[in-house]
GUKOLGU-33526 format. One line per field, with one value per residue (C-alpha): residue number from 1; x, y, z negated; residue in three letters. Coordinates in nm, 4 decimals, padded with zeros to 6 digits. Example, Ala and Ser with C-alpha at 12.3 -4.5 7.8 and 13.67 -1.06 7.14 Angstrom:
<sites>
resi c(1; 2)
X c(01.2300; 01.3670)
Y c(-00.4500; -00.1060)
Z c(-00.7800; -00.7140)
resn c(ALA; SER)
</sites>
This chain:
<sites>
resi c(1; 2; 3; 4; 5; 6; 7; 8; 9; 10; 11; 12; 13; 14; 15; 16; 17; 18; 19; 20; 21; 22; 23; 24; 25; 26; 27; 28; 29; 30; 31; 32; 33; 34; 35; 36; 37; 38; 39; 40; 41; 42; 43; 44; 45; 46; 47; 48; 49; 50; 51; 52; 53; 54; 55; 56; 57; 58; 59; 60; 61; 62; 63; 64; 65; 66; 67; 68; 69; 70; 71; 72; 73; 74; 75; 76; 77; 78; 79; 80; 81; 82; 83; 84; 85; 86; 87; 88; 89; 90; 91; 92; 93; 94; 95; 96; 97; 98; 99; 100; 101; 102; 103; 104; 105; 106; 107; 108; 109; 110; 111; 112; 113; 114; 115; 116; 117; 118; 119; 120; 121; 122; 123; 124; 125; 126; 127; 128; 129; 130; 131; 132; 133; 134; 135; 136; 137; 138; 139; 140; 141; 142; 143; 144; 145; 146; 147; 148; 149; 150; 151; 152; 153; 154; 155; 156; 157; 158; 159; 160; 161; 162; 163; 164; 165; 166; 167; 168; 169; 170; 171; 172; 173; 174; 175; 176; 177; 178; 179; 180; 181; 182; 183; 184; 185; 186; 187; 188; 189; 190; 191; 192; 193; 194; 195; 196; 197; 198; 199; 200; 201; 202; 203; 204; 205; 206; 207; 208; 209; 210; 211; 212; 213; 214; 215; 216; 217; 218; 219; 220; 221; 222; 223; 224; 225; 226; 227; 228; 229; 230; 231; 232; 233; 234; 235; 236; 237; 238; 239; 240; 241; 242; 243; 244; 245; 246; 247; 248; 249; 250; 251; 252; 253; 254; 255; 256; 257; 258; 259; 260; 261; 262; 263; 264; 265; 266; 267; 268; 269; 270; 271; 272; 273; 274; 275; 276; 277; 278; 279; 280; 281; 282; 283; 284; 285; 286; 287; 288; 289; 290; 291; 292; 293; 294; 295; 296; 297; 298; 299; 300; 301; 302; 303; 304; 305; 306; 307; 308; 309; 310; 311; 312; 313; 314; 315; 316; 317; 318; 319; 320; 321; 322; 323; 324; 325; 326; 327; 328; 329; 330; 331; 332; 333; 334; 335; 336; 337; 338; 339; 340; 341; 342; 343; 344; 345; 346; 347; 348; 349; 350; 351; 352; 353; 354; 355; 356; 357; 358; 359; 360; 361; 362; 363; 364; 365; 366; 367; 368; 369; 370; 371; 372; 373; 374; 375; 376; 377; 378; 379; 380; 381; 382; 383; 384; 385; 386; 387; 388; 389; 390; 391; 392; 393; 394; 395; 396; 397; 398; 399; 400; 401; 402; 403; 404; 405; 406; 407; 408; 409; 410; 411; 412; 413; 414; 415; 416; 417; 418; 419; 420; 421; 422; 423; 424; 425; 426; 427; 428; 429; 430; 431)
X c(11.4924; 11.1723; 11.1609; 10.8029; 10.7049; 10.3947; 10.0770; 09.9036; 09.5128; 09.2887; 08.9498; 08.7208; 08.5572; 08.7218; 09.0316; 09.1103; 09.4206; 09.4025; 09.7498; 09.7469; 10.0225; 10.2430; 10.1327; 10.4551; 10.4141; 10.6170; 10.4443; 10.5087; 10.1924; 10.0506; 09.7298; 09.6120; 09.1927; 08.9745; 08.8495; 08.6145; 08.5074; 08.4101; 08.3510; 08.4955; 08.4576; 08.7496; 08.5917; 08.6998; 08.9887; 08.8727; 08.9799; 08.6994; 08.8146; 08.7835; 08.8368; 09.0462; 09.1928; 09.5797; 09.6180; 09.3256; 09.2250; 08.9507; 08.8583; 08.8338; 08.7209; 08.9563; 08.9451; 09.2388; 09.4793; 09.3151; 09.5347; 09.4308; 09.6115; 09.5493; 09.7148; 09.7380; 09.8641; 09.6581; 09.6790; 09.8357; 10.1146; 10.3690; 10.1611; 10.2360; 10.0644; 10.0356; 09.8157; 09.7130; 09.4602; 09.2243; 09.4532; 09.6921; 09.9207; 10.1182; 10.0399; 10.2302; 10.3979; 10.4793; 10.6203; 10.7512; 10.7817; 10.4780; 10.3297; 10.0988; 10.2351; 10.5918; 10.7776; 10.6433; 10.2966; 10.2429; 10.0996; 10.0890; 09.9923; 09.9042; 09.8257; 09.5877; 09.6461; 09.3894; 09.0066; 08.8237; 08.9035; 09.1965; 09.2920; 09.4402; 09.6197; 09.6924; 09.9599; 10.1564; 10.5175; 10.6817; 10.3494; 10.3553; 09.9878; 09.7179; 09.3004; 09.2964; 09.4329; 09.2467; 09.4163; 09.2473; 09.2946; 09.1963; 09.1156; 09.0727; 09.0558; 09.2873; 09.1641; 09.3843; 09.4152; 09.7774; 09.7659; 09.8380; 09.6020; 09.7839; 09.5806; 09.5120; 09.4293; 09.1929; 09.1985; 09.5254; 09.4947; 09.6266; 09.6658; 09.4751; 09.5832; 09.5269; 09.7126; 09.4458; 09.4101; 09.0905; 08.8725; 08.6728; 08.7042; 08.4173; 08.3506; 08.3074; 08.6121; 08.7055; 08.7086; 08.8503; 09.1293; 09.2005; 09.0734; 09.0674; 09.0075; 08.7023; 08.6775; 08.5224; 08.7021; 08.6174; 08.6810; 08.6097; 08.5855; 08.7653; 08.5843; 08.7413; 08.5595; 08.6518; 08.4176; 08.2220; 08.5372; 08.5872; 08.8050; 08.7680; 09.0455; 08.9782; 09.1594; 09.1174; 09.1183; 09.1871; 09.0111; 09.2798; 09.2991; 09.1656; 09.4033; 09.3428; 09.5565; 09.4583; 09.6185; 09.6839; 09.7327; 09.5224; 09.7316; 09.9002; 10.1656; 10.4326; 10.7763; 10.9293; 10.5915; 10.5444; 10.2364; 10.1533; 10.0039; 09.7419; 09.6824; 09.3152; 09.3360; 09.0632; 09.2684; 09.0948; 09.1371; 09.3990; 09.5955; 09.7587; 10.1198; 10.3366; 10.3187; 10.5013; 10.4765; 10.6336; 10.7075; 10.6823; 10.6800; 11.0554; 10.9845; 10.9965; 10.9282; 10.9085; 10.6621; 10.4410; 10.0725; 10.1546; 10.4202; 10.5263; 10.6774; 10.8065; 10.8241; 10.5638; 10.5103; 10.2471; 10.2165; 10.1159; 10.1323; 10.1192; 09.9786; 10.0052; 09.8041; 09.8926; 09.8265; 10.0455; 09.7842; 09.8468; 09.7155; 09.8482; 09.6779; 09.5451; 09.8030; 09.7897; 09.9522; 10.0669; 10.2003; 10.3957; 10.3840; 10.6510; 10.6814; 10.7589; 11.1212; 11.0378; 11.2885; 11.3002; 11.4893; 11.5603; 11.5641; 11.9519; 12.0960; 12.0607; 11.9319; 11.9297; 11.6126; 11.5179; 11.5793; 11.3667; 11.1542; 11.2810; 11.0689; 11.0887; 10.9950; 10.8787; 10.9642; 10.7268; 10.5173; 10.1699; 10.2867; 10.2730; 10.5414; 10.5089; 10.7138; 10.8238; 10.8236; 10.6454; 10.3875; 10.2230; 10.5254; 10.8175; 11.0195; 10.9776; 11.2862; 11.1101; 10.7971; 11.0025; 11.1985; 11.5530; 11.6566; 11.7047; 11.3701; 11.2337; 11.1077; 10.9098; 10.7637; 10.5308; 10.3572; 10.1138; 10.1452; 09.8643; 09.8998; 09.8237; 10.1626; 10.3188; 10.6990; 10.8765; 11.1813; 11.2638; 11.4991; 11.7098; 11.7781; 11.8591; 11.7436; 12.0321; 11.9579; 11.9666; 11.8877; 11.7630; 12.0171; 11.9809; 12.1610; 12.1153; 12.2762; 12.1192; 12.0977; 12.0143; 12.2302; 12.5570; 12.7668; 13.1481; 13.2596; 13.1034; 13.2847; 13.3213; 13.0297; 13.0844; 12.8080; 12.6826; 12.4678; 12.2980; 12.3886; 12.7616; 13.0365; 12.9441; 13.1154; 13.0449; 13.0449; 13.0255; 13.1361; 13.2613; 13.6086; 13.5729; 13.2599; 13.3912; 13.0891; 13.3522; 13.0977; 13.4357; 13.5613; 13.2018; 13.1443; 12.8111; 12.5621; 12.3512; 12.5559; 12.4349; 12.6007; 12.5403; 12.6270; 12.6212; 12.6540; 12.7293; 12.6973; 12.8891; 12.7187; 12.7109; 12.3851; 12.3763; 12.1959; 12.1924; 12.0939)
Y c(05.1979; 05.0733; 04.7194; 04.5549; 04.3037; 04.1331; 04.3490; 04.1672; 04.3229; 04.2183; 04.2741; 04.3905; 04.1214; 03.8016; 03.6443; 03.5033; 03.6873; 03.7311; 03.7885; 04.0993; 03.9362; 04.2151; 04.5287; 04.7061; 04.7370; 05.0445; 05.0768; 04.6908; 04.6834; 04.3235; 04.4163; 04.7159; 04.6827; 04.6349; 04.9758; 05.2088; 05.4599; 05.3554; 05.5696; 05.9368; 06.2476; 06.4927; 06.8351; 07.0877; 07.3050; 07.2791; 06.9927; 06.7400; 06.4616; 06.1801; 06.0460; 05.7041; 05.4945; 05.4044; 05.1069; 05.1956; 05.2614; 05.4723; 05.4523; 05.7515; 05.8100; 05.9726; 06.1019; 06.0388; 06.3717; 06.5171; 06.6241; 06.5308; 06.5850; 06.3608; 06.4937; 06.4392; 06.7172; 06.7438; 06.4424; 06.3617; 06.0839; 06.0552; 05.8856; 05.7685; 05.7093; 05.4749; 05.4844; 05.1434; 05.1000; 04.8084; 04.5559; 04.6038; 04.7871; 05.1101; 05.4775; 05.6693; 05.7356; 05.9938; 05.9592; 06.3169; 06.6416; 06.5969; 06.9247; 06.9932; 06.8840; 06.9477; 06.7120; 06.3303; 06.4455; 06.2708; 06.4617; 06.3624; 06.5945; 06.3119; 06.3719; 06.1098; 05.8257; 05.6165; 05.6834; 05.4927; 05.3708; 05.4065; 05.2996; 05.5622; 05.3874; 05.5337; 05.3950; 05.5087; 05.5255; 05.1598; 05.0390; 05.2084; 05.2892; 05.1149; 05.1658; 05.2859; 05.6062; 05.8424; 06.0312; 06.3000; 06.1995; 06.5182; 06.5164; 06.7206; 06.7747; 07.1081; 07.2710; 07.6199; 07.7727; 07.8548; 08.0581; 08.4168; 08.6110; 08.9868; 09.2807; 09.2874; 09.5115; 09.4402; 09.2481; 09.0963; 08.6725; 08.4366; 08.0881; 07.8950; 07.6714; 07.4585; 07.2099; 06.9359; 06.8499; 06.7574; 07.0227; 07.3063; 07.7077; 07.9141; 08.2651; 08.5560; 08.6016; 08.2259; 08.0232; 07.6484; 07.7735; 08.0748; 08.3789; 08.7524; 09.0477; 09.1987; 09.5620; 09.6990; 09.7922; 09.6097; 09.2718; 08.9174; 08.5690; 08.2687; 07.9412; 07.6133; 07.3407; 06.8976; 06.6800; 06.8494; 07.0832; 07.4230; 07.7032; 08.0800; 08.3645; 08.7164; 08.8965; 09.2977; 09.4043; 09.7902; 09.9509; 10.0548; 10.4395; 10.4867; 10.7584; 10.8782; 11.1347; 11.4721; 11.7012; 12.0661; 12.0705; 11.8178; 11.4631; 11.6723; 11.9331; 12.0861; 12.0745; 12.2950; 12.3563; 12.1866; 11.9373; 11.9740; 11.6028; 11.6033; 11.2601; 11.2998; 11.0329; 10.9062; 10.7657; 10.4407; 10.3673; 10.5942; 10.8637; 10.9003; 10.8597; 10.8604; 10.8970; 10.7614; 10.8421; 10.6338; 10.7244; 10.3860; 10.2326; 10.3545; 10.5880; 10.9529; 11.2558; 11.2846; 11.2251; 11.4783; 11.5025; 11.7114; 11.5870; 11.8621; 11.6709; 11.8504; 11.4470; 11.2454; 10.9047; 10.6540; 10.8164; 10.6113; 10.6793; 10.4432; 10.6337; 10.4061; 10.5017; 10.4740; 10.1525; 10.0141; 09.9357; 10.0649; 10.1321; 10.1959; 10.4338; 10.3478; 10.5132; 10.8706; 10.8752; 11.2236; 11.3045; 11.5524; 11.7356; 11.9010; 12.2908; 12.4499; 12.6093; 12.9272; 13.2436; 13.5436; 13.7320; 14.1413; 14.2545; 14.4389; 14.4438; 14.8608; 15.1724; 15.4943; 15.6875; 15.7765; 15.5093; 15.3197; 15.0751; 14.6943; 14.4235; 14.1103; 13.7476; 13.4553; 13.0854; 12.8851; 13.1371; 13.2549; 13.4512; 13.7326; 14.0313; 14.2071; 14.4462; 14.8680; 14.9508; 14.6820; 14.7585; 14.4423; 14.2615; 14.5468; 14.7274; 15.1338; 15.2934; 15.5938; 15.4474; 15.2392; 15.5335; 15.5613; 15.2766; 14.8794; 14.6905; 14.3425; 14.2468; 13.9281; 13.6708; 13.3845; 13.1116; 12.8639; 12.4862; 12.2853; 12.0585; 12.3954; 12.4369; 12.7395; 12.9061; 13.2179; 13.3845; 13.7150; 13.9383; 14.3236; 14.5593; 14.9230; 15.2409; 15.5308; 15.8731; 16.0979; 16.4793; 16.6793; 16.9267; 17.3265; 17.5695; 17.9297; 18.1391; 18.5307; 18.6832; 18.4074; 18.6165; 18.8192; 19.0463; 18.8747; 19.1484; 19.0625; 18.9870; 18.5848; 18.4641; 18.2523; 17.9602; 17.8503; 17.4927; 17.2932; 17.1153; 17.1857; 16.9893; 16.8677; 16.9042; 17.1585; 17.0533; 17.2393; 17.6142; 17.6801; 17.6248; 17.4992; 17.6893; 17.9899; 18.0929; 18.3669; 18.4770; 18.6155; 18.2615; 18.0891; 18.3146; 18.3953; 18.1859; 17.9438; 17.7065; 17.3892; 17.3875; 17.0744; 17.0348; 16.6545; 16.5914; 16.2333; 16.0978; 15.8581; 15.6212; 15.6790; 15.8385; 16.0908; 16.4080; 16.6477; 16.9872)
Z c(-13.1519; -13.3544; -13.3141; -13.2101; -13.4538; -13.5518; -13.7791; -14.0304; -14.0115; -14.3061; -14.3242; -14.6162; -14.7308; -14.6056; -14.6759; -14.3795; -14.1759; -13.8009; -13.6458; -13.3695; -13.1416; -12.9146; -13.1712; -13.3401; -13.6898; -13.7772; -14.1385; -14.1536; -14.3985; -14.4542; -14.5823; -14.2622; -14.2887; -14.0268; -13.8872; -14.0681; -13.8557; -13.4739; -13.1762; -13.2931; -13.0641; -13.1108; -13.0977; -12.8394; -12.9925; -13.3521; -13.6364; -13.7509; -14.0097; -14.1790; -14.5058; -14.4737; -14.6931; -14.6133; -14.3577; -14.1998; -13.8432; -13.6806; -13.2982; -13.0678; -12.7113; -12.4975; -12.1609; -11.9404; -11.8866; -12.2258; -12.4485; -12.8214; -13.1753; -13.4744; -13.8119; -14.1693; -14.2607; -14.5492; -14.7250; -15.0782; -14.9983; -14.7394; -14.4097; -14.0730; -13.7681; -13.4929; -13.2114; -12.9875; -12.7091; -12.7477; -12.6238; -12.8950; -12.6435; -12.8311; -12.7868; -12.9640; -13.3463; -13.5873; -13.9548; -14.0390; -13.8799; -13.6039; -13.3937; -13.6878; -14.0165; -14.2031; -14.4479; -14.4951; -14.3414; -14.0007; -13.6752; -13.2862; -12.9893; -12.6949; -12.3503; -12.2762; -12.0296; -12.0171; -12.0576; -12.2765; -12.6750; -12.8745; -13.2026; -13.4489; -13.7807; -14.0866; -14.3140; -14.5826; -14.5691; -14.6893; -14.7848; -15.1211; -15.1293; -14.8923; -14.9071; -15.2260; -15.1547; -14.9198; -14.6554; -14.4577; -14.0638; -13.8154; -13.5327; -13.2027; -12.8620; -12.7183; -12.4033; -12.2994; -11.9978; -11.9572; -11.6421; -11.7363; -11.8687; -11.7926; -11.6693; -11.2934; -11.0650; -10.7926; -10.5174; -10.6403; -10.6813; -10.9825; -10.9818; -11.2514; -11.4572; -11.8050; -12.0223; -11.9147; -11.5845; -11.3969; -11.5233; -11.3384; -11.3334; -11.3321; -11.3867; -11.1531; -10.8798; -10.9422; -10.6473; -10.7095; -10.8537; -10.7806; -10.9341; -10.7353; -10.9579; -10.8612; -10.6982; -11.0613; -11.3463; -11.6407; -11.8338; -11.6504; -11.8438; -11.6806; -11.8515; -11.7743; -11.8513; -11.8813; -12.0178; -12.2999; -12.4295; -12.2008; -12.2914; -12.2241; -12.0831; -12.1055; -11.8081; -11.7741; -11.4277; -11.3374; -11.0589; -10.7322; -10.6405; -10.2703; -10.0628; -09.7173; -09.4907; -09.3812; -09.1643; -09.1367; -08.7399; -08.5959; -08.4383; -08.2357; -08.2766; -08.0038; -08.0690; -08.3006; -08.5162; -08.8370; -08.9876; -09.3325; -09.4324; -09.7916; -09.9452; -10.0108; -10.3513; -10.6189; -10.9375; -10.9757; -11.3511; -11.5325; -11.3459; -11.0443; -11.1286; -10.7976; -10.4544; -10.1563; -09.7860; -09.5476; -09.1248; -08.8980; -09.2555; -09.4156; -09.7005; -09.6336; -09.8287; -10.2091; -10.5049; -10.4121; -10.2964; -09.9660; -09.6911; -09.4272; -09.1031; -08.7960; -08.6290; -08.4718; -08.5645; -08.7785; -09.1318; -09.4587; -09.7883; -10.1311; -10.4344; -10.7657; -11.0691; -11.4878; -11.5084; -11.2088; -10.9294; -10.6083; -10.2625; -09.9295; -09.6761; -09.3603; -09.1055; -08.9396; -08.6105; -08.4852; -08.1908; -08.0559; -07.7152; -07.5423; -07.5435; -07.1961; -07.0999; -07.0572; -06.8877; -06.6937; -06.5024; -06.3187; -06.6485; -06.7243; -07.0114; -07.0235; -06.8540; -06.8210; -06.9129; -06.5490; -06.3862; -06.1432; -06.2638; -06.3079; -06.1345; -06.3695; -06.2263; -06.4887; -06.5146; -06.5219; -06.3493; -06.4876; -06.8334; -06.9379; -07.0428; -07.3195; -07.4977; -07.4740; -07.1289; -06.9646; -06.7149; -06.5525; -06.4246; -06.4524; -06.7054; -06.6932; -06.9019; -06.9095; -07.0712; -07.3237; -07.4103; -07.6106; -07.8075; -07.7931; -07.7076; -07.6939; -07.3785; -07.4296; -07.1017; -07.2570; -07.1342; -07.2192; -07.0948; -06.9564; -07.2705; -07.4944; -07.6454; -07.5927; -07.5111; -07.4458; -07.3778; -07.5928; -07.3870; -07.5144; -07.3597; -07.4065; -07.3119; -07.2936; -07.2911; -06.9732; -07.0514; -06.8189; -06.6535; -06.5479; -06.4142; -06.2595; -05.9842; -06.0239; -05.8115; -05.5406; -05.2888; -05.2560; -05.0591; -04.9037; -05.1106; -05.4446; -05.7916; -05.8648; -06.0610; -06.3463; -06.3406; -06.6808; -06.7203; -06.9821; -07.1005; -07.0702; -06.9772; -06.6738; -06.3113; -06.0385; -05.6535; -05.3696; -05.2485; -05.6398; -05.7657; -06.1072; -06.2832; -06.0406; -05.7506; -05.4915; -05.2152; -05.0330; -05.0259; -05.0037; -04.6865; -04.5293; -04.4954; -04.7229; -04.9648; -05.1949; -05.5718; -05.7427; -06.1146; -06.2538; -06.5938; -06.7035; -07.0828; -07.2699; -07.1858; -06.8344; -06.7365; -06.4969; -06.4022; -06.1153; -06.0824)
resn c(UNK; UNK; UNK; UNK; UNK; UNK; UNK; UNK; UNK; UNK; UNK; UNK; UNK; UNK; UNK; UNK; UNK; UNK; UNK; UNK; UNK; UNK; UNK; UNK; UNK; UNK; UNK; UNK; UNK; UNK; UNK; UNK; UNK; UNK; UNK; UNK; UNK; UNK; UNK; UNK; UNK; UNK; UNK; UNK; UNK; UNK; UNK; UNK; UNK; UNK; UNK; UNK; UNK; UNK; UNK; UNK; UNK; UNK; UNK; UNK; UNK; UNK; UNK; UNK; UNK; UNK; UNK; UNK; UNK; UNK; UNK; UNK; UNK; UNK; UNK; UNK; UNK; UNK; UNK; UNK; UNK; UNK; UNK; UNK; UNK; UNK; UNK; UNK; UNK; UNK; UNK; UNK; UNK; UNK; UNK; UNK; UNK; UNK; UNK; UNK; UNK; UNK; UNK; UNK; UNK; UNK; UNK; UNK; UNK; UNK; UNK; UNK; UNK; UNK; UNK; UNK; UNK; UNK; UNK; UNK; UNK; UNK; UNK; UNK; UNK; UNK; UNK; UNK; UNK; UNK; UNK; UNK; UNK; UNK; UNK; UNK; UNK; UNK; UNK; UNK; UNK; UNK; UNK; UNK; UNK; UNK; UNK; UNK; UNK; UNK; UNK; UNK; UNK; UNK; UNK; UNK; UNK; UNK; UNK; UNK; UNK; UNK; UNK; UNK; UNK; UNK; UNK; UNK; UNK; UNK; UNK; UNK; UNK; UNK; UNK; UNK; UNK; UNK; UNK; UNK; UNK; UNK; UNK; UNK; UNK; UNK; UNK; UNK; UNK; UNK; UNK; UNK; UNK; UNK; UNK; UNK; UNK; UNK; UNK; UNK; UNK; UNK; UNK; UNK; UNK; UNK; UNK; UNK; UNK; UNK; UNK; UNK; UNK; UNK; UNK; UNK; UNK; UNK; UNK; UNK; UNK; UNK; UNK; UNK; UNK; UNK; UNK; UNK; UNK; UNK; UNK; UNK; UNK; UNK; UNK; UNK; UNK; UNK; UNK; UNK; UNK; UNK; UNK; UNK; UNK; UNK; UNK; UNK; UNK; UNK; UNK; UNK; UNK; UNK; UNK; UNK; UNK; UNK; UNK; UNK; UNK; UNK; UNK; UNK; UNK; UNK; UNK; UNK; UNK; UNK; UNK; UNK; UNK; UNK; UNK; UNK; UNK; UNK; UNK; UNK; UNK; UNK; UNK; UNK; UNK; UNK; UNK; UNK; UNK; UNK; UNK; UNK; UNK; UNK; UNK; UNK; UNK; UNK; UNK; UNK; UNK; UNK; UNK; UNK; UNK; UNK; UNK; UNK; UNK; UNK; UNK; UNK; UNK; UNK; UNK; UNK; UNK; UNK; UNK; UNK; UNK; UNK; UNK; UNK; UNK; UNK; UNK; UNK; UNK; UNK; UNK; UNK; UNK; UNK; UNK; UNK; UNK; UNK; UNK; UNK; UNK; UNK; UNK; UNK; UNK; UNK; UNK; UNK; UNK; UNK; UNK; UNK; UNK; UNK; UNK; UNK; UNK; UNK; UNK; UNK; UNK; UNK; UNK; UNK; UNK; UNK; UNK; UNK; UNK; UNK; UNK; UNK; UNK; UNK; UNK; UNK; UNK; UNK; UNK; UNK; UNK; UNK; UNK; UNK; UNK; UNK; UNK; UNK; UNK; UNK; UNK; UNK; UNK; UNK; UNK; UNK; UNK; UNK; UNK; UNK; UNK; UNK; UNK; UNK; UNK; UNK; UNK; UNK; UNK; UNK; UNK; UNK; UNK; UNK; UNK; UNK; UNK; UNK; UNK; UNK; UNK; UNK; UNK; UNK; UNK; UNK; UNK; UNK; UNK; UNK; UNK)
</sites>
């Protein structure tokens, strides 16, 4: 601890010694001279100096929350300083090693606290030299802004601040302080300003990419179909470098420009460019609408070629068949021909969307079957006639044993032979 102790001032020309009661003397130099230079203004951020001789003092006006440095870093013997308001009352003190200097040079970086006059002393270290030797005292007053001064992009908002307090912002986007990047690309000055110093920030701000949401299908799909969602982007300054869609706001989808959804809900999507600024879509709601339950029924699951036609009956009712076979609201084998067919009953909702029911069914062959009895009439006494039919392998009914027409056992009169011939399948046909 530096002890306080009485200073010894003398002044130029007169002998007499005036005592400076309450002052520490750190130098503890009995011969400090009155002041030489009165009144000083530290410049704003740059040195100014004097030339004083050792135990010497210069006055300076100060504004309260300022901060100021006084050096002499330059000088040619090893100095110290001391700092007093008018009252004698102590400031501050440096010997070696200040903010500024290195070694036995002497430098002080002091936040102001009062505003008005204060007394800077220079001394030389245990009074070895005094006015005869010159020291170089600087002086100035430093003004920064110590808020960030990173790129921004726009709309985004930054908190202000400098190392003095009390001062004013100004510049374009700066309100109080607060400054909000403007919507144009391009580099904004942030002055702050106390007393007569200011100090200037340079702060880049990057234009936002604007996005908005297009869709394939309209804002309204029916269930089952699919809606293929375009962010429509500009980059803003730079490139667009990522996208992200979002559904009720939890990200969905991948980086890509194009989102298909088969869900309804509020869409968004957040496209960021190069140089990190981002925006977020205003949301697409889509919505979907339920598809009718379609069926049908009277339609089997196979015929035979000839056989009557199938009436079918819709669910809801008002569709329409289509398919092989179909004519108006039945199902003609005949017309459909061999084979396995789709049979198809759709119907459109009131709300537009639209459903069906796709039913098979197959068609089986049925030939046509002949046979011929010639002549058309016998004697009781004629030979057996063997029948013959197409195609074979059918059965014979009626006054024949087996393929075997007797007119001796068929007796006279007028007898029916039928011959049926069924396929695999189980058509049948009649002659």
């Amino acid at each position: 601890m530096i002890p306080e102790i009485l200073r010894v001032t003398k002044f130029c020309i007169c002998t007499a010694i005036i005592l400076l009661p309450g002052i520490p003397g750190f130098a503890q130099c009995p011969n400090d001279n009155q002041f030489w230079f009165d009144g000083q203004q530290p410049p704003c951020n740059t040195f100014s100096s004097v030339l004083i001789g050792g135990g010497t003092y210069a006055t300076f006006d100060v504004v309260a929350g300022n901060i100021y440095t006084f050096s002499t870093c330059n000088s040619s013997f090893n100095t110290e300083l001391t700092a007093y308001d008018l009252n004698g009352a102590f400031l501050f003190y440096n010997n070696d090693f200040g903010s500024e200097c290195a070694s036995d040079r002497a430098s002080f970086e002091w936040a102001a606290t009062l505003t008005g006059k204060i007394r800077v002393l220079v001394d030389s270290f245990s009074c070895t030299t005094f006015s005869a030797t010159s020291a170089i005292l600087q002086y100035r007053q430093k003004l920064t802004i110590t808020s960030s001064s990173a790129a921004m992009c726009s709309g985004e908002t930054r908190t202000l601040a400098a190392n003095t307090p009390g001062g004013t912002f100004s510049g374009t986007g700066v309100s109080g302080n607060i400054f909000t990047a403007p919507a144009a690309n391009g580099t904004y000055t942030i002055t702050y300003t106390v007393g007569n110093c200011s100090a200037t920030q340079f702060i880049v701000v990057n234009q936002n990419p604007t996005v908005t949401i297009t869709s394939s299908g309209g804002l309204t799909f029916c269930s089952g179909d699919s809606v293929r969602l375009t962010a429509v982007v500009t980059a803003g300054s730079g490139v667009i470098s990522s996208y992200q869609w979002k559904r009720n706001g939890a990200n969905v989808g991948t980086n890509s420009g194009s989102l298909i959804t088969f869900q309804d809900g509020d869409y968004t999507v957040e496209v960021t460019n190069s140089n990190g600024c981002k925006t977020i879509s205003l949301p697409l709601t889509l919505t979907e609408l339920q598809s009718p339950a379609v069926s049908f029924s009277g339609l089997n699951s196979s015929y035979c070629l000839r056989d009557p036609l199938a009436y079918l009956i819709g669910s809801p009712s008002g569709g329409t068949f289509n398919g092989p076979g179909i004519v108006a609201t039945s199902f003609n084998p005949l017309i459909a021909g061999v084979g396995t067919h789709a049979v198809i009953y759709s119907y459109v909702a009131p709300n537009g969307c639209p459903g069906s029911e796709t039913q098979t069914v197959t068609v089986n062959d049925q030939p046509l079957v002949f046979f011929t009895v010639n002549p058309s009439s016998y004697c009781t006494d004629d030979a057996p006639v063997t029948l013959a039919a197409s195609p074979g392998g059918g059965v014979y009914s009626g006054a024949v044993s087996g393929n075997i027409f007797d007119p001796s056992t068929a007796g006279t009169g007028t007898h029916r032979i039928i011959y049926t011939y069924t396929t695999p399948q189980g058509c049948v046909s009649v002659d």
